[in-house]
N, C-alpha and C positions, 0 to 999 in steps of 0.2 A: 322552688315552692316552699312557702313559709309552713313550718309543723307546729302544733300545734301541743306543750308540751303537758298540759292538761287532757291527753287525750289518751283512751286504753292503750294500754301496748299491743293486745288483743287486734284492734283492728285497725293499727297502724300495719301489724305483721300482714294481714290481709288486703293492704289496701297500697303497698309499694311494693316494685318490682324488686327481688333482691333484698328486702325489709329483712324475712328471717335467715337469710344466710349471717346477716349481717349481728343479728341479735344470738345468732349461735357463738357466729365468729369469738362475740363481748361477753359471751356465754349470759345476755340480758333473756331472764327469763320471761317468754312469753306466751306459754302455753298454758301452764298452770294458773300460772297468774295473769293472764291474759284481762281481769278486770281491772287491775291496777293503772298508774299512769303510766306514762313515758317517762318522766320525770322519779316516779316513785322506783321504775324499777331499776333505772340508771341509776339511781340513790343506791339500791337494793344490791346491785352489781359492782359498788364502785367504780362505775366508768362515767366518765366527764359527761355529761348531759351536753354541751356546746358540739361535742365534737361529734353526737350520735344524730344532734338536730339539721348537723353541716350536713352528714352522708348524705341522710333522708331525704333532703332540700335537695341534693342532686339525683334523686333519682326517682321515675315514672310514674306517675299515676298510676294501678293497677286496678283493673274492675274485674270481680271472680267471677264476672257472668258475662264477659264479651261475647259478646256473636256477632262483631264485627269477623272475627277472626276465622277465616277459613282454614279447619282441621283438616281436610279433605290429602292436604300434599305435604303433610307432615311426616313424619318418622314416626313408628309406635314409643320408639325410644322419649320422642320430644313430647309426645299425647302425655304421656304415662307422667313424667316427671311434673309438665303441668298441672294435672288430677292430684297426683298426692305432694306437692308443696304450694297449690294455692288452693286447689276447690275442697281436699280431705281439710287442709288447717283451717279453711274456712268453716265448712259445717262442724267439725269438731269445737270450734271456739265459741260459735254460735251456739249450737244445740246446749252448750254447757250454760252458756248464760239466759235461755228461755228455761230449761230445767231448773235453776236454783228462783230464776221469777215466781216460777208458775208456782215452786213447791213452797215461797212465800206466800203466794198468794192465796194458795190451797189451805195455809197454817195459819192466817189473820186471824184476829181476835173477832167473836162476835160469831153470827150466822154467814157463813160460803156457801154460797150457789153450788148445788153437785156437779154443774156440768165444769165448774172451774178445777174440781178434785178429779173429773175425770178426765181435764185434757192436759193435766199436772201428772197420769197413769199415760196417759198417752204418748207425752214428750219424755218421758223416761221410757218408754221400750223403745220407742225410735229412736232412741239413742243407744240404746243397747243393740240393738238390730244391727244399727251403722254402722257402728264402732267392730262388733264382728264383722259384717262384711266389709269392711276399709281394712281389717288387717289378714282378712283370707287374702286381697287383690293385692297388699302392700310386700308380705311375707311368701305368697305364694304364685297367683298367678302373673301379677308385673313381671316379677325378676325371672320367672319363665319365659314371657313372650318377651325382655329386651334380649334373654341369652340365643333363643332361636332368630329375632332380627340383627343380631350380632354375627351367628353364625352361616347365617345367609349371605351376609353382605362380604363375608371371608373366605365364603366356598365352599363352607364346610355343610356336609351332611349331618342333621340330626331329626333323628325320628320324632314322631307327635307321641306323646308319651300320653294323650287324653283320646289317641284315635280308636279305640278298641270300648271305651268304655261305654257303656248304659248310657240313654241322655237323663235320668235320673241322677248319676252320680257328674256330670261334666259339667267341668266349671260356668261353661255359658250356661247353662240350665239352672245351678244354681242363684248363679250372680245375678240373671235378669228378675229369677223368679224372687227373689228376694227384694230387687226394687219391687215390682208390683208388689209385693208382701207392704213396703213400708209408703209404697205411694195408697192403697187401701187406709193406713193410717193416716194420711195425711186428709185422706177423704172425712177420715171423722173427726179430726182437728176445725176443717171446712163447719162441719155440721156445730161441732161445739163453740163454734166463733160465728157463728151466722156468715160465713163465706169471710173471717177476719172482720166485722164492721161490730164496733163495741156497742152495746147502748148508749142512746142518752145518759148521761149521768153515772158511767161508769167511771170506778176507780181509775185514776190515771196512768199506774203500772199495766194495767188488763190492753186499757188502748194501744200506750206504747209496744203490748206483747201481741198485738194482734196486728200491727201494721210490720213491727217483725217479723211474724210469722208469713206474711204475704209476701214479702221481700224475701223470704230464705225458700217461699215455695218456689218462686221461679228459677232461684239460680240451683236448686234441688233438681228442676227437670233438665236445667240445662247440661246439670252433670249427668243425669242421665243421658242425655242423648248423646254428649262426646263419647261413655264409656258404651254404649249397647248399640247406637247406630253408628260410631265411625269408629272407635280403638278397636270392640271385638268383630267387628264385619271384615274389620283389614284383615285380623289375624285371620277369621276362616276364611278368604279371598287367600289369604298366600300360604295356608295350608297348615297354619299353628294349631288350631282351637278345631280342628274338622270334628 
């Protein structure tokens, strides 16, 4: 598959299987810089651009919103690891690039529409939101549920360390109530965009941000749905998250 070396490293990382092991591997930054090219950051990295464009070219297509893919007979081990190196790098690279859009476009010269200052207020706390709850899941509850599927599968006994608590303080209570928290925002993103459809005659950043934003709501729910109806239903079905 021919790559394309004018294209972000951002969503090449998102968009081949293996892409950001590989960008670690070259230590090619592409998280922060994730706007940048292929090319700039291979510059950036000192590492041979020919030889980054070879890998790429062998390897898979990757779509962060499959739903050909039945999760159902997977491992929590394998759920988990897809969530946070393709759907977390996804929204994380994403939301970062509607947030610096929007908050150009909130600061243009001349008269802004208020709804564009408030959906510029909007893509910064759902970002803020996410990013908390992607590193309560990344630092806390992941590396809980692969230790207790690890030690299930070795025999070993270990207690639910979340079985006794309040469902105010338990992680599933949290974690879900907090999508709703940011899918509520996204309701009013919907409202600020006319359901994403720009005007007649709007500025052309605003359209390209608003067929974005329709494109990242779906693959938003779909991570919803991998993490709240199939990762956390397994764990409380085999007795992790009770």
């Amino acid at each position: 598959m021919e790559v394309n070396p004018n294209k972000s490293i951002g969503e090449i990382a998102v968009e081949y299987d293996d892409a950001i092991e590989l960008f670690e591997k070259r230590d090619i930054n592409y998280a922060f810089g994730g706007r940048q090219t292929l090319q700039d950051a291979c510059e950036q990295a000192g590492v041979p651009l020919p030889e980054i464009i070879s890998a790429l070219g062998n390897m898979k297509n990757f779509n962060p919103g499959e739903r050909a893919l039945d999760w159902s007979d997977r491992s929590m081990g394998v759920i988990i690891d897809h969530i946070v190196k393709r759907q977390h790098a996804y929204l994380r690279l994403r939301l970062a690039f509607f947030c610096k859009k929007s908050s150009e476009l909130a600061k243009a010269p001349g008269e802004v529409d208020p709804s564009v200052v408030q959906l510029n207020k909007t893509l910064l706390d759902i970002a803020e939101h996410l990013e908390e709850h992607m590193k309560e899941e990344e630092e806390v509850v992941f590396p809980y549920l692969k230790e207790m599927e690890l030690a299930t599968e070795q025999g070993i006994n270990r207690s639910n360390r979340y079985r006794e608590l309040a469902v105010p303080q338990h992680p599933i209570a949290k974690l879900t109530w907090k999508h709703e928290v940011m899918w509520d925002q996204w309701v009013t993103l919907r409202k600020l965009t006319n359901d994403y459809q720009a005007p007649a005659g709007a500025n052309p950043d605003f359209v390209a941000l608003c067929r974005g934003l329709k494109e990242f709501q779906e693959i938003f729910q779909e991570h919803g749905h991998l993490e709240d109806n199939i990762l956390f239903r397994k764990a409380v079905e085999k007795g992790f998250l009770d």
